[in-house]
N, C-alpha and C positions, 0 to 999 in steps of 0.2 A: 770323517772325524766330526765329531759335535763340536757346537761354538765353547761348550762347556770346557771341553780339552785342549783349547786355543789360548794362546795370548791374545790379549787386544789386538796387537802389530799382525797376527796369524791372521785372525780373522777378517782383519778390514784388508789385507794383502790377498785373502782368496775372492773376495766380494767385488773389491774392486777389479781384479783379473776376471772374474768371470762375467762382469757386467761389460767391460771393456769389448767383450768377445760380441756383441750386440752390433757395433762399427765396423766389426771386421766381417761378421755375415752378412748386413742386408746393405750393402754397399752395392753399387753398379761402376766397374773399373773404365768406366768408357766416357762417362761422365762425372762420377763422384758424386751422383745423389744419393742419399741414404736415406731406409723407407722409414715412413711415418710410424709404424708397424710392422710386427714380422708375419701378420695375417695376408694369407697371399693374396696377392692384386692391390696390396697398398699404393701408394701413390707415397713419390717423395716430401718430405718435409724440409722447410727450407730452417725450420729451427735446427731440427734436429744433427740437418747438415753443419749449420754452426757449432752444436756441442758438440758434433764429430772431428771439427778442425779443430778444439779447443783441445780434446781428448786425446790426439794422436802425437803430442811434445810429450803427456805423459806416460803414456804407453812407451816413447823410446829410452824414457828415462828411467822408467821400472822394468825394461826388458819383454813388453808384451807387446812389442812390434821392432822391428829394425828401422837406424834411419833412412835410410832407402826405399824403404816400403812405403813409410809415413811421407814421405817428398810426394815419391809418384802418385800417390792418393790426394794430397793437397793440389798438387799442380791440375791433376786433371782437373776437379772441383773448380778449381781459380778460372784456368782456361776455358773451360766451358762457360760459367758466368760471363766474363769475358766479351766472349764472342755471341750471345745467347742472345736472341731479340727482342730488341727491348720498344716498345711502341703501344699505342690504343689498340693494338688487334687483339680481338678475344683469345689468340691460342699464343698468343705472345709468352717469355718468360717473366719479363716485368716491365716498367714504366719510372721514369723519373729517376733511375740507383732504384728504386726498391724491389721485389720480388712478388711473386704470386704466392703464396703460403702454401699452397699444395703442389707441387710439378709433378709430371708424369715421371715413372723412370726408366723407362729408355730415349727420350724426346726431350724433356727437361722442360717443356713445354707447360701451359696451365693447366691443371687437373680440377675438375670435380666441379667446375666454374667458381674456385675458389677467389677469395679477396686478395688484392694487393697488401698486400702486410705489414703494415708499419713497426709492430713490436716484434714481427719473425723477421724482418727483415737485420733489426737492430741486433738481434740475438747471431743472426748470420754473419752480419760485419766484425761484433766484435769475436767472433771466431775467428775470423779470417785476421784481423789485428793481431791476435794469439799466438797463432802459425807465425805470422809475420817477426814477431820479436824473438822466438826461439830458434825457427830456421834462418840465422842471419848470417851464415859463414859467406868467406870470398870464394864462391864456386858460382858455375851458368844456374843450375838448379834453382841453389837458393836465391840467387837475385831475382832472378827470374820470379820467385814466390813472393818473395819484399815488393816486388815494384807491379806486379799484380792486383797483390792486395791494400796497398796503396791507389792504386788506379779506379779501383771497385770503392773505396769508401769516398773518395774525394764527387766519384759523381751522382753521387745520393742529394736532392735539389730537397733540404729538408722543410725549405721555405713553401714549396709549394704542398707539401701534406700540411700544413697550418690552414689551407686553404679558408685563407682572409682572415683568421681570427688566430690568439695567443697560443691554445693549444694544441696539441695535435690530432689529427684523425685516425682513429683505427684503421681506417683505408679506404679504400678504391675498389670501384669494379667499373670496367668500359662499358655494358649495359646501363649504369643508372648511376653512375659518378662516385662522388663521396659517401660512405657510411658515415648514419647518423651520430655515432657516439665518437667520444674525444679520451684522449689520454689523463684524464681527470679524479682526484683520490687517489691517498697512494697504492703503490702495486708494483708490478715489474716493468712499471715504462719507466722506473728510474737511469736506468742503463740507457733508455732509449735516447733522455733527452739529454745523459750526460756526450751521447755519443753527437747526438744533433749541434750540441752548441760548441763540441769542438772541430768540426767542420773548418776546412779551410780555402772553402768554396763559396756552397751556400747553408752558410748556418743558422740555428734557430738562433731568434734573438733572446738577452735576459730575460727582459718581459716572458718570455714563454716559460719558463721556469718557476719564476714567481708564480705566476699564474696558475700552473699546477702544484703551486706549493699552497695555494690561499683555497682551495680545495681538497685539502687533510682532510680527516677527523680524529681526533684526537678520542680515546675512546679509553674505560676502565674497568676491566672489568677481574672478577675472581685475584683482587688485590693486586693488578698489575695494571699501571696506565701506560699507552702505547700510541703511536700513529695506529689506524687500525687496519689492518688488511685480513679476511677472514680465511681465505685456502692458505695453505701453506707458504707453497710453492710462490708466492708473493713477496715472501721475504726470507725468498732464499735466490730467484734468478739471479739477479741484478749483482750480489755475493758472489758470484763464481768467477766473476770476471774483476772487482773492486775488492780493494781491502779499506773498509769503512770505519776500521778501528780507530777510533782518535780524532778523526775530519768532523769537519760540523758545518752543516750550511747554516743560514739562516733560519731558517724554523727550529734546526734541532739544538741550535746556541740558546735559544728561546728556552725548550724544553730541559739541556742540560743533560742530553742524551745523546749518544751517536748512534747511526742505524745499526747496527750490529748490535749493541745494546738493545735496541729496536726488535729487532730478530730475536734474540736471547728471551725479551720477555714473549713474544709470539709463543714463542716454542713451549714455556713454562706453561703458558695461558693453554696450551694443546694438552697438555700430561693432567691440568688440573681440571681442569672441563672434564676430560676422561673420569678420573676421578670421581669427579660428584656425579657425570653419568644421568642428566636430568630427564633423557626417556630411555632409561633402562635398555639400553645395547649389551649384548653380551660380546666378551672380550675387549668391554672399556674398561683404562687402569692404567693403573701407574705403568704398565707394561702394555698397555693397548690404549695407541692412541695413532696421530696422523693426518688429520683432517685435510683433501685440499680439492684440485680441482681432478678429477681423474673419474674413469669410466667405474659402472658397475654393473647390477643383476639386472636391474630395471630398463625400462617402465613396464613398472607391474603393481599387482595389490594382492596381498596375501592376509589372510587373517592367521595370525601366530597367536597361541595362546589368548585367547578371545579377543586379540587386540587386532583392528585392521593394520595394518602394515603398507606403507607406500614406497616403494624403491625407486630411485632414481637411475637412468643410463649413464650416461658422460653429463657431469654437470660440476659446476663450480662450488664443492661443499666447503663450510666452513666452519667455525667456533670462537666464541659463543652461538652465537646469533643465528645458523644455519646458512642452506639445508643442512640436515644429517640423516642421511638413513640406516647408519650403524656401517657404513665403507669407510676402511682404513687403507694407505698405501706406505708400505714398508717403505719405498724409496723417498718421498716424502720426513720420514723419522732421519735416515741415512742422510738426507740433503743439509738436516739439520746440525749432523756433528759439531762443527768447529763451534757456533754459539752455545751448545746444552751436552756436553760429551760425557756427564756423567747423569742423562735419562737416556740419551740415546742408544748406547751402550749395552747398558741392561735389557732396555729394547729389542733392540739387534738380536742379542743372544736370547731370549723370549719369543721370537717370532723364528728363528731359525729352529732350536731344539725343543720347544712347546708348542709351538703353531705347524712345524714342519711347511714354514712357505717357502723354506730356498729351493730351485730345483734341484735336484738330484742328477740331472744330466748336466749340471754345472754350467746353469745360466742365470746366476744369482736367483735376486728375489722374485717371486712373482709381483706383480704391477701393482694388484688390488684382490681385496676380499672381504669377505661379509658375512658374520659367524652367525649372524640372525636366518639369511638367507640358507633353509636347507640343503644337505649336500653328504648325501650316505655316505662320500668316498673322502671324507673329512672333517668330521664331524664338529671339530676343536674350530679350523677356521672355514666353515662354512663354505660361500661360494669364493670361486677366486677366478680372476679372470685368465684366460688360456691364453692372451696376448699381451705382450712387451711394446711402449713404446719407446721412440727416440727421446723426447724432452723427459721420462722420467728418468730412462739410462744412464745421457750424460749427466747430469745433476750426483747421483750419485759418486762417478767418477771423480767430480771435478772436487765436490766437497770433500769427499775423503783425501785425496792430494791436499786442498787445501787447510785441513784437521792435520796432517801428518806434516807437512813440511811450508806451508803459507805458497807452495810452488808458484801457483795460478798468479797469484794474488802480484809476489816478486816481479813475476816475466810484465803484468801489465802497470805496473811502476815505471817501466820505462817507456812506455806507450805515448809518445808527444800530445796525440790528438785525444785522449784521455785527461791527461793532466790538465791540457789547455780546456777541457769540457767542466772540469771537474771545478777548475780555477773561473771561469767563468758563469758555471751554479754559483760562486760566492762559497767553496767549502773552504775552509781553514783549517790549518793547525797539524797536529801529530806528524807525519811521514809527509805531507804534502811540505812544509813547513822546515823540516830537521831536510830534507833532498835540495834544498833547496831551489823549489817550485815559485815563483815569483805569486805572491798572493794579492787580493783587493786589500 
């Protein structure tokens, strides 16, 4: 059936079941890693594994999993973290609470000599927090999963990634210690240090907050002024897990905005960019647009119509400002909904029945594509890529629940250690405020 002969409800009901279906193939049932990709020999993703735990309350709640099923998958996941070795050794799974960003999957072990991951590891916890608020009945199972994933966040030592200074560090490796770069500008460590400063161990301190608050940019452009973050996916993580509507820290009480408003204009700034289209991409518009971090054709150089042409691999694209080599990712526009749900929409149904990028063996959208880059066997959207990953999958999931019913958003309102992060950034007001959340 085309999107065209859909309701709204129909179509985001098929998109989201079939994207769904992503957790339940490249799962390992012995560990509950789930791979970074469905390109074989991937290695796990510890994000990815986080939007898996986040994803699997709403799969039992729209009937694309049983609760049964979704237990035994979270527990193994819990358990093995759990027990998983945590130390300076190179093959180790993490250090300090936090995670290697890449694990093997069948070992759970480090992959690829990836970094210690400060922002996957953040993405991981507050999965496991997720799980934690929805499986909370009085049965062995579920306590079992509550007092798990209680056990995993509490021993995340977030003092020690500040390593000496306010903000945070990207990460670690036992070869050569800290990475150079810090958690600095906004982006998607918002979640991180909300989850950091609710810690009721070792937490980061306010100063850390501020500190990546006095590191903004405030930016405007194509008649929309914004915090600025250029990929997408920047101001959409952080979203899946908060409902920002109404709260205000300090910076955005300044501005008179809340992040979600924040988001809202991101997403407008993405359609109009398309729009004006300022190196002529084919398939930018009002119905092609997207921009974020996500893989592509590249690296390569092609001359198109006498023009060189430079593609990019996997890179952080963005808008205004670049890169752009004319890649768009469907699931990116979908992450967008709750903020823009009347361009993304239109969207949606434009890339399903014009672009032909849903699959056809009903495994939703394809990840990425590139109308510039040639491609005989599609010529409308160009290349596209043959691989799905975890961070773009769950993202879709999670926004569409949270467009349809605020689900996500509810279950983590009751999240202690959220609140208390949240109350401690200095946010105020709306739902923090009317719950009565004790405020500064």
């Amino acid at each position: 059936m085309s999107a065209a002969d859909q309701t709204d409800e129909q179509m985001l009901d098929e998109v989201q079941r079939e994207t769904f279906n992503y957790f339940i193939r490249e799962f390992n049932p012995a560990n509950g890693m789930v791979a970074d990709g469905n390109q074989p020999g991937q290695p796990a993703s510890i994000a990815a594994i986080g939007l898996a735990l986040t994803a699997y309350p709403i799969g039992v709640e729209r009937g694309f999993i049983t609760r049964a099923e979704a237990i035994r998958r979270i527990l193994a996941t819990l358990e093995f973290f759990q027990n998983s070795p945590q130390g300076e050794a190179p093959d180790a799974t993490g250090y300090k609470g936090f995670y290697y960003h890449f694990l093997d999957m069948n070992t759970g072990r480090r992959a690829w000599k990836s970094e210690l991951s400060t922002i996957d590891s953040a993405l991981l916890l507050a999965g496991m927090l997720a799980a934690a608020q929805y499986f909370d009945a009085d049965n062995y199972d579920e306590t079992r999963l509550c007092e798990l994933a209680d056990a995993l966040y509490r021993r995340v030592d977030w003092q020690w990634a500040q390593n000496g200074e306010l903000t945070v560090s990207h990460g670690w490796k036992p070869e050569s210690g800290f990475l150079p770069w810090r958690w600095e500008g906004y982006c998607e460590a918002l979640i991180l240090y909300v989850l950091g400063l609710g810690s009721p161990t070792c937490p980061l301190p306010k100063e850390a907050y501020r500190a990546w608050l006095s590191s903004y940019a405030w930016k405007s452009a194509y008649g929309l002024e914004m915090v600025y973050g250029g990929p997408l996916f920047m101001h959409q993580l952080s979203h899946i897990w908060i409902d920002f509507r109404g709260i205000y820290d300090a910076f955005m009480r300044d501005k008179k905005i809340d992040y979600f408003e924040n988001s809202r204009r991101a997403t407008l700034l993405q359609q109009r960019y398309a729009i004006d289209n300022p190196l002529r991409f084919p398939g930018y518009g009002a119905q092609g647009w997207g921009i974020t971090a996500c893989n592509g054709p590249g690296p390569r150089m092609l001359k198109i119509d006498g023009i060189e042409r430079q593609f990019f691999g996997y890179i952080a694209r963005g808008a205004p400002f670049g890169p752009d080599d004319g890649t768009l990712a469907p699931w990116a526009v979908v992450a967008s909904l709750p903020f823009a749900p009347e361009i993304v929409l239109p969207t949606m149904r434009f890339y399903i029945d014009e672009m032909e990028l849903k699959e056809r063996s009903g495994e939703g959208f394809k990840a990425t594509f590139n109308p510039l880059f040639p491609n005989p066997e599609n010529k409308k959207a160009g290349w596209s890529s043959p691989w799905k990953y975890g961070v773009n999958q769950g993202p879709i999931v999670m926004m569409i629940e949270n467009y349809r019913s605020g689900y996500v958003w509810e279950l983590m309102r009751g999240c202690s250690y959220l609140i208390e992060g949240l109350r401690r950034a200095d946010f105020r007001g709306g739902w923090l405020k009317a719950s009565g959340n004790k405020e500064n």
